[in-house]
C-alpha positions as CSV (number, residue, x, y, z in Angstrom):
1,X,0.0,0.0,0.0
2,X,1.1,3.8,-0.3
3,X,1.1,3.7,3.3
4,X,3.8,1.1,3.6
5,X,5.8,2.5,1.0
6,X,7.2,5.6,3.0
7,X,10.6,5.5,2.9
8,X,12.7,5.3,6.3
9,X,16.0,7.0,5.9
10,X,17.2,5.4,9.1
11,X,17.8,2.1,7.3
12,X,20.6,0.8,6.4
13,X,21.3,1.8,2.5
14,X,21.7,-1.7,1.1
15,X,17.9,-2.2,2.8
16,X,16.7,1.1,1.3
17,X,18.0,0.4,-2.2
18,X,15.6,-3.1,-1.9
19,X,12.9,-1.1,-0.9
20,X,13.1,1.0,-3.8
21,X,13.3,-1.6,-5.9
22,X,10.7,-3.4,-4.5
23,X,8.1,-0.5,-4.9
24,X,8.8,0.5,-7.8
25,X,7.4,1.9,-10.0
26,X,4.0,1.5,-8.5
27,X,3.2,2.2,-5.9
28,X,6.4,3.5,-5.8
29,X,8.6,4.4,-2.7
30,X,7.6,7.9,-1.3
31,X,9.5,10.7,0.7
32,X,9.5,14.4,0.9
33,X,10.9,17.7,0.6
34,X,8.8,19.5,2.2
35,X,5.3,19.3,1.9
36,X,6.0,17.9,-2.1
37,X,6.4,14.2,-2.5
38,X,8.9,12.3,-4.3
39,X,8.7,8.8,-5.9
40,X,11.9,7.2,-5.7
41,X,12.3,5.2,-9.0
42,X,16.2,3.9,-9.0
43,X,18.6,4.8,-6.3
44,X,22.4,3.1,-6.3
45,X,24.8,2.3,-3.3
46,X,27.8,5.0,-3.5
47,X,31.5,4.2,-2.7
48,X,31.9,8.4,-3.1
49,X,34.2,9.4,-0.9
50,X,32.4,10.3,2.2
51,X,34.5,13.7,2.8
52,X,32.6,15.0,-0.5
53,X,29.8,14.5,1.1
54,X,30.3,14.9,4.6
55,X,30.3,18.2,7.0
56,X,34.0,18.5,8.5
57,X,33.2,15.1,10.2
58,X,29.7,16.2,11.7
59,X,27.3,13.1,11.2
60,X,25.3,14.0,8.9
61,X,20.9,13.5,9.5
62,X,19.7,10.8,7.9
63,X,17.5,12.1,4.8
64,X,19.7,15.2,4.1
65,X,20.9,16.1,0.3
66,X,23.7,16.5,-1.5
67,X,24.5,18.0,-4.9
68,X,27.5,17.7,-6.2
69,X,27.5,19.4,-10.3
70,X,24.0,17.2,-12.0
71,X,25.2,14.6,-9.1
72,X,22.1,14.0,-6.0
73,X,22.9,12.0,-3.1
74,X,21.1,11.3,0.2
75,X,21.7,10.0,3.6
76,X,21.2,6.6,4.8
77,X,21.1,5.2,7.9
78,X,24.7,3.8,7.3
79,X,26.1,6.0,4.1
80,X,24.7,7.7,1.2
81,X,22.6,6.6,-2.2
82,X,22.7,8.4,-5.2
83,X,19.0,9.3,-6.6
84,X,19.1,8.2,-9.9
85,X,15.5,8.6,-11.0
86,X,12.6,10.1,-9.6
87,X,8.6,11.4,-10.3
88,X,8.1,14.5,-8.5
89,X,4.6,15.2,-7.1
90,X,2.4,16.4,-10.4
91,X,5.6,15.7,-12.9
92,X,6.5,12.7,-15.2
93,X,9.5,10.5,-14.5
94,X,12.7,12.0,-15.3
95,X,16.5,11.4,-14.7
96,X,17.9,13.1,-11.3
97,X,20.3,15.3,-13.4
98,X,17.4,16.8,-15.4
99,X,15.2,17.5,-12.2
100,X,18.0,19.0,-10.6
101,X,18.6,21.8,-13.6
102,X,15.4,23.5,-13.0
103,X,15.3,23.0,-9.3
104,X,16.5,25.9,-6.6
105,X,19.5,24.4,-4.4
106,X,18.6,21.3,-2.9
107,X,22.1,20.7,-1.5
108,X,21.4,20.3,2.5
109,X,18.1,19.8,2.7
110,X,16.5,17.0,4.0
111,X,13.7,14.6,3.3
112,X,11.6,12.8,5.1
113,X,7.4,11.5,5.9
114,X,4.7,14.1,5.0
């Protein structure tokens, strides 16, 4: 159900990449930036390095964004996934590095439940 398919971005990212997978594309795994939802369509595992991504060694919320040039990652419970594809609320299905060229600065941010 939609309900169930909230993602938790306390788990571990190995579990959150099989939940993606598993939802998608319908019902699709949800989260949010804000008050607009997200359907998560691919996500990947990164071996980035983690001072990229990282703030001066401050752990990092689980859920928070980074952008790195067309690049979107987010925290996991245990490391960071790189959103590959996504359907923003009211939008079609498009690649990460499109979204992110007519988006404000996500970098930071964090997502989470409505």
């Amino acid at each position: 159900s939609k309900e169930d398919a909230v993602v938790d971005w306390n788990q571990s990212t190995t579990s959150l990449v099989h939940f993606v997978r598993a939802f998608a594309p319908k019902p699709g795994a949800r989260t949010y930036l804000g008050d607009r939802q997200w359907i998560l369509l691919e996500v990947a595992k990164t071996d980035i390095t983690h001072t990229l991504l990282e703030d001066d060694g401050v752990q990092v919320q689980p859920g928070t964004l980074r952008v790195v040039g067309t690049r979107c990652w987010a925290r996991g419970g245990d490391g960071w996934l790189e959103l590959l594809e996504i359907k923003p609320q009211n939008s079609k299905a498009m690649r990460m590095d499109a979204f992110l060229r007519g988006q404000p600065p996500l970098n930071g941010l964090v997502l989470g439940s409505a």
